[in-house]
C-alpha positions in Angstrom: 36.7 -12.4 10.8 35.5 -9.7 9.1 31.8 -9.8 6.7 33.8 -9.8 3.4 36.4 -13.0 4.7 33.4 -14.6 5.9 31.1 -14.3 2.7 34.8 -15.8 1.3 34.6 -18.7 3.5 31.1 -19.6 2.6 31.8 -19.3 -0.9 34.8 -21.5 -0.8 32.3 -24.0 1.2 29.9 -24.1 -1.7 32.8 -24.3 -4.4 33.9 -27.8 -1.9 30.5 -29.3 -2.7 31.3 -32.0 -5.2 29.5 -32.1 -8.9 27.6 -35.7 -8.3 26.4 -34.0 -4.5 22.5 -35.9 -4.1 19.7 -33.1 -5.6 18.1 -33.5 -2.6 21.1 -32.2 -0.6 21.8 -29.6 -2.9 17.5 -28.6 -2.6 18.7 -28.7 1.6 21.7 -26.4 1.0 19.7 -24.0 -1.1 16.9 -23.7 1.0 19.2 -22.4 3.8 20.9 -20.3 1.8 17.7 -18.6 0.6 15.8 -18.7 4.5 19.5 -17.0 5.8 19.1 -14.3 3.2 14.9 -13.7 3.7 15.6 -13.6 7.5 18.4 -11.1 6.5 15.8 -8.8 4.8 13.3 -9.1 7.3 15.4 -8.3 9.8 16.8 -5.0 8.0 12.3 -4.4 7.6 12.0 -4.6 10.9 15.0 -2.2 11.7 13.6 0.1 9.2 9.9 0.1 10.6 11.2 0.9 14.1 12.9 3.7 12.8 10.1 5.1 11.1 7.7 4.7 14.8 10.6 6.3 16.8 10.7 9.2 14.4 6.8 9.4 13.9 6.5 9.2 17.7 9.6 11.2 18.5 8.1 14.1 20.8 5.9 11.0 23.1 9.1 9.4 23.8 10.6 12.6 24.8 7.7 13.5 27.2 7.9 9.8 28.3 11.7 10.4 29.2 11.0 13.7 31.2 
């Protein structure tokens, strides 16, 4: 499946949830929602930052790999 059918899927799930759905398990389902999406952005951080050090320490890694 690609990204786009699965954001579909996910969206249909949440459309599925019926109205009178306990707040409690509606709090639950949005509090995963938001932790997938933070873990998301860390991640793409994280990818970012180790970008930036292999870059910053470009010529080390090259006389590392020699």
């Amino acid at each position: 499946m690609s990204t786009t059918e699965l954001k579909e899927e996910i969206q249909k799930a949440v459309e599925q949830i019926p109205e009178n759905a306990p707040e409690n398990l509606l709090q639950e389902v949005l509090g995963y929602i938001q932790d997938v999406s933070n873990k998301i952005t860390e991640k793409a951080k994280r990818a970012e930052y180790v970008k930036e050090i292999i870059a910053e320490d470009e010529e080390v890694f090259r006389k590392l790999a020699q």
